[in-house]
N, C-alpha and C positions, 0 to 999 in steps of 0.2 A: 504494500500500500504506500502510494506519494501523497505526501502534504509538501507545500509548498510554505516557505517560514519566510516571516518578512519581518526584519531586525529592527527594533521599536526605534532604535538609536539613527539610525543611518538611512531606513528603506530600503536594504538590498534584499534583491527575494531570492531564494535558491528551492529547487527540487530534491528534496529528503525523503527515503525512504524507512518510515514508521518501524522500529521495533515490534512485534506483535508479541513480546514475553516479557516485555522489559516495559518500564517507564522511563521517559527522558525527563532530566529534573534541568538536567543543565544544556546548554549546544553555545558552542561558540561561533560569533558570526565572523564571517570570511573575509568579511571586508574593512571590516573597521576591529575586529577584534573584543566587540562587546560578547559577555557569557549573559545571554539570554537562561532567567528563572520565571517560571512559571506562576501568573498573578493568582493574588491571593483568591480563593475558591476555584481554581484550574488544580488539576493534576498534575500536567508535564509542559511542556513549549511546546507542542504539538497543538493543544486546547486552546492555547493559549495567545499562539500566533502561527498558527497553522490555517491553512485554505479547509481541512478536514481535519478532526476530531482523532482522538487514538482508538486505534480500533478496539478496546473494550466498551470506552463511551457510545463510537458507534452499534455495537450491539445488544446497548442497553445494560450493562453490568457495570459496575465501582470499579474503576480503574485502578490498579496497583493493587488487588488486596493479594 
């Protein structure tokens, strides 16, 4: 699964492809070097500044338990 992350810092967007076992808590942006963290009630940077959702959200289940 792609989500695409768009760096709250800078605007650069990149195509990432989703962990489906894992949660991302951190991701470092490419371009400017900010470590994007997930806003308060989001799970991971995927939720959070992703185009789509981490696939547990998408299938309706608590992400990360």
């Amino acid at each position: 699964m792609i989500s695409i992350l768009t760096c709250p810092e800078c605007g650069a967007r990149k195509a990432e492809e989703m962990p489906t076992d894992a949660c991302q808590y951190f991701h470092e942006c490419e371009a400017c070097g900010a470590v994007l963290k997930p806003q308060p009630g989001d799970c991971c940077v995927y939720c959070s500044y992703g185009t789509v959702p981490c696939p547990p959200i998408q299938e309706g289940k608590v992400c990360c338990e």
